[in-house]
C-alpha positions in Angstrom: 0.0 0.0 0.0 1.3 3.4 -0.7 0.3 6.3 1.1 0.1 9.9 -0.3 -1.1 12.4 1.8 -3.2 10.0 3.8 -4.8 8.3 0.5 -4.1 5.0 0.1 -3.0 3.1 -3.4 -2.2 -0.6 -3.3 1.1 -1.3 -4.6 3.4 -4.3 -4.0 7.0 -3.4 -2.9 9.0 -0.3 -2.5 8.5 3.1 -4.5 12.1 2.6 -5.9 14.7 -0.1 -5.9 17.6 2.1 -4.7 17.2 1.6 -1.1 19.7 3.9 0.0 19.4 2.8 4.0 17.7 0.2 6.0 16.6 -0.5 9.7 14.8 -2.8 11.9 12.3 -2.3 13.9 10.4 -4.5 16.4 8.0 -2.1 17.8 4.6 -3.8 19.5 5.4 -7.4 19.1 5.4 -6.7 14.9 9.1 -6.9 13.1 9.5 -4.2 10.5 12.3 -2.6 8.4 11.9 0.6 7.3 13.5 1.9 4.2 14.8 5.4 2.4 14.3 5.4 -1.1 14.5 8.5 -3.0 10.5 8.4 -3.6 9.4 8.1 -0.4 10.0 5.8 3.3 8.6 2.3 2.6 8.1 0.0 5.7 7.8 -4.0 5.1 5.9 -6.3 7.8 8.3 -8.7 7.9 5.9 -11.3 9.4 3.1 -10.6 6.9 5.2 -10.0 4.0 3.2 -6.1 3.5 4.6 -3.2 1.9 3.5 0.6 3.4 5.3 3.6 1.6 5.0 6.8 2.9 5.5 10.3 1.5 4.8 12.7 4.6 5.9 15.4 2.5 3.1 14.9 0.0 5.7 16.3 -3.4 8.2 14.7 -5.3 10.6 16.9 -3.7 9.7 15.7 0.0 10.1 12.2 -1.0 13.8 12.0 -1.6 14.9 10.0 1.6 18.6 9.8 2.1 18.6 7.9 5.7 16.8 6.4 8.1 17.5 5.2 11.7 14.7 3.5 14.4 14.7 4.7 18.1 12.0 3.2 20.9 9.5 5.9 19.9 10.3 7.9 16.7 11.3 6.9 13.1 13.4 9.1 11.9 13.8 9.9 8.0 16.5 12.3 6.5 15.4 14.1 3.4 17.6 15.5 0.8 16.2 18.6 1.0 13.3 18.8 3.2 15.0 18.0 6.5 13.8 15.2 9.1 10.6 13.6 9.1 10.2 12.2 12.3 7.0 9.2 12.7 5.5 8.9 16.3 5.0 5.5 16.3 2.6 5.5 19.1 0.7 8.7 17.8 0.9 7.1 13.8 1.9 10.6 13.0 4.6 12.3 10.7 5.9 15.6 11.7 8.5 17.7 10.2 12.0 18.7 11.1 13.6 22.1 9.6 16.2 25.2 10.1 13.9 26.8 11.7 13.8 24.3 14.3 17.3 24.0 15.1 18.7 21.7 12.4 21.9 23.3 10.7 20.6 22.6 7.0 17.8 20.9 5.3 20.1 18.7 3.6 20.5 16.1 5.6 22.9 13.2 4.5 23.0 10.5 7.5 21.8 9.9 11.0 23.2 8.8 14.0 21.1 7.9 17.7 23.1 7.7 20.5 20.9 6.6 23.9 19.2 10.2 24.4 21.2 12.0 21.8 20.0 12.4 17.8 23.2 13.1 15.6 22.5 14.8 12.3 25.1 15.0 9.4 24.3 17.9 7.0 25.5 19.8 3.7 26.5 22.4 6.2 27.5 21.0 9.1 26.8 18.7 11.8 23.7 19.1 14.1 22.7 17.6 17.9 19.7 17.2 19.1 19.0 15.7 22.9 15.7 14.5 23.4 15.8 14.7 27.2 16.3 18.3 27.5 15.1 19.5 24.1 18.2 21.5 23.0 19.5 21.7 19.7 23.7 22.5 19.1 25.1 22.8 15.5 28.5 22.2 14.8 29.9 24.4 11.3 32.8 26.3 10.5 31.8 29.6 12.7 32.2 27.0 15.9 35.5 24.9 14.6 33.9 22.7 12.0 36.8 22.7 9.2 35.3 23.3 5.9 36.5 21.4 2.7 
């Protein structure tokens, strides 16, 4: 099933075949992996063999998914131009991630999770995000990040 923009279109398989990043997910007694592709984040129900692709962004430009990492509550998705999307598992909701929020760039080329800590690699530089307190810190050139 593919979902765009909460419609539904039944659809065998992954949006793409270049999976670009992979990751496992056993969340509520069901095993998933959950996939970037550049057209979307697919997940497949290991156990019933069932395909669910995902575009939160709704556009072709939103769906080009560079990275994607699984923690106890969120999927998180990195978007080659659109930021994070980040998937409440428990809530079934997508939300957005941005500049404007604290991330350094909306380019974002890998992710990292480290216990309470989100590490974000991006075209300009290297964003931290800790989800007990909430604060964001980006790492770039004006702060000792040596530029190429």
């Amino acid at each position: 099933m593919v979902l765009r923009n909460g419609v539904a279109d039944e659809k065998a398989g992954p949006p793409d075949s270049f999976i670009r990043a992979v990751a496992r997910d056993d969340y509520g007694g069901k095993k998933y992996l959950w996939m970037a592709t550049p057209k979307g984040v697919t997940r497949y129900n290991i156990v019933e063999g069932a395909w669910t692709t995902f575009r939160p962004g709704g556009s072709s430009i939103k769906d080009d998914y560079t990275d994607i990492i699984v923690d106890e509550q969120y999927i998180w998705a990195a978007s080659a131009g659109f930021g994070i999307q980040r998937y409440d598992k428990e809530a079934n909701t997508w939300e957005n991630i941005q500049v404007i929020d604290g991330l350094p760039n909306n380019a974002v080329t890998a992710l990292s999770a480290d216990g309470s800590d989100l590490w974000i690699a991006t075209e300009e530089g290297l964003g931290h995000f800790n989800f007990v307190d909430g604060i964001w810190d980006v790492f770039d050139a004006a702060n000792g990040l040596t530029e190429i």
